[in-house]
C-alpha positions in Angstrom: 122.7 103.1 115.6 121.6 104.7 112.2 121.7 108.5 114.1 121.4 111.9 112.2 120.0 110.1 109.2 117.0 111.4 107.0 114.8 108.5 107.0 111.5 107.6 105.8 108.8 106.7 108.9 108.9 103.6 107.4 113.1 103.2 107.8 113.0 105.0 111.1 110.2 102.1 112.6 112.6 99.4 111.0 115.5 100.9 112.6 114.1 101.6 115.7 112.9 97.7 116.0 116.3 96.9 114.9 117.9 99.3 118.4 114.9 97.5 120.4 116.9 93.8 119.2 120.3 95.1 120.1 119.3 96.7 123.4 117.7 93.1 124.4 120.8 91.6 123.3 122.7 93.7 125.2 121.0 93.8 128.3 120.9 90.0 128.3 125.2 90.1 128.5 125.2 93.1 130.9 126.2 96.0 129.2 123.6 97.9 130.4 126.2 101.3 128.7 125.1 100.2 125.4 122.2 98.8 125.8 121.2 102.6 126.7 122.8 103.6 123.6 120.8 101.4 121.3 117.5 101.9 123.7 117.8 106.3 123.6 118.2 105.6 119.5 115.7 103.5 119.3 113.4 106.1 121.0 114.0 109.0 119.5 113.4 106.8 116.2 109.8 106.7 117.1 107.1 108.4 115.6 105.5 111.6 117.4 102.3 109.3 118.0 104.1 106.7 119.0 102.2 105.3 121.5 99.2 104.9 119.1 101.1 103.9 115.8 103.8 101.7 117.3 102.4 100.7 120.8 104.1 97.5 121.2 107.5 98.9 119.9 107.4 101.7 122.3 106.2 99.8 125.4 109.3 97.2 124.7 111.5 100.4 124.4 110.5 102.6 127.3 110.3 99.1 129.6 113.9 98.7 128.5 114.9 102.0 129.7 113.3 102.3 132.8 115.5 98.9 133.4 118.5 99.7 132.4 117.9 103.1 134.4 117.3 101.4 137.2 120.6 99.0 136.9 122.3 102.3 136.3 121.2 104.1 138.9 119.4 107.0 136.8 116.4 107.5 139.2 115.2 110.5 137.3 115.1 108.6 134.0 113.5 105.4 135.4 110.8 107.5 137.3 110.3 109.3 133.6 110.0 106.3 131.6 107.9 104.9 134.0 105.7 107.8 134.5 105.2 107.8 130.7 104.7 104.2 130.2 102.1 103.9 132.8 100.1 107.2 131.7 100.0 105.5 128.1 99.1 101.9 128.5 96.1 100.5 126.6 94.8 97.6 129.3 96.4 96.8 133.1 98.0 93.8 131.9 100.3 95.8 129.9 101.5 97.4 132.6 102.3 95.4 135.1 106.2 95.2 134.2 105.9 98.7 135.0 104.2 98.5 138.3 106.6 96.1 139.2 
């Protein structure tokens, strides 16, 4: 998880790749509990700017949680990570997982 840690920006964008790989993971075998774990870590890993400095990584991460929202049953937190991917992609193409 590598939570409460004092990281450099640096260690947090390695670690927050590193939660992005695990939620995948565990998406893929259903367990949709900890792949929220690994996907809210992996978030709030992210820099402030994220959306500029780490656009792929946060795109993979907020498309990941608007899923497993959506498996879960967590309307509020799809329609959030939804709202906030769409507002922030660069071309259409980009966010047509999210349209979907």
């Amino acid at each position: 998880y590598c939570k409460d840690a004092v990281l450099s920006q640096e260690k947090r964008s390695q670690y927050s790749s590193v939660n992005a790989t695990a939620a995948k993971f565990s998406m893929a075998s259903s367990s949709f509990e900890r792949a929220r774990c690994y996907i809210d870590v992996g978030i709030n890993l992210l820099e402030t700017n994220r959306w500029t400095e780490q656009y792929s990584l946060c795109l993979d991460l907020y498309e990941m949680s608007a899923s497993v929202s959506c498996f879960k049953g967590d309307i509020s937190t799809m329609s959030r990570c939804l709202h906030e991917t769409i507002a922030n992609v660069k071309c259409f193409e980009d966010g047509l997982t999210s349209n979907t």
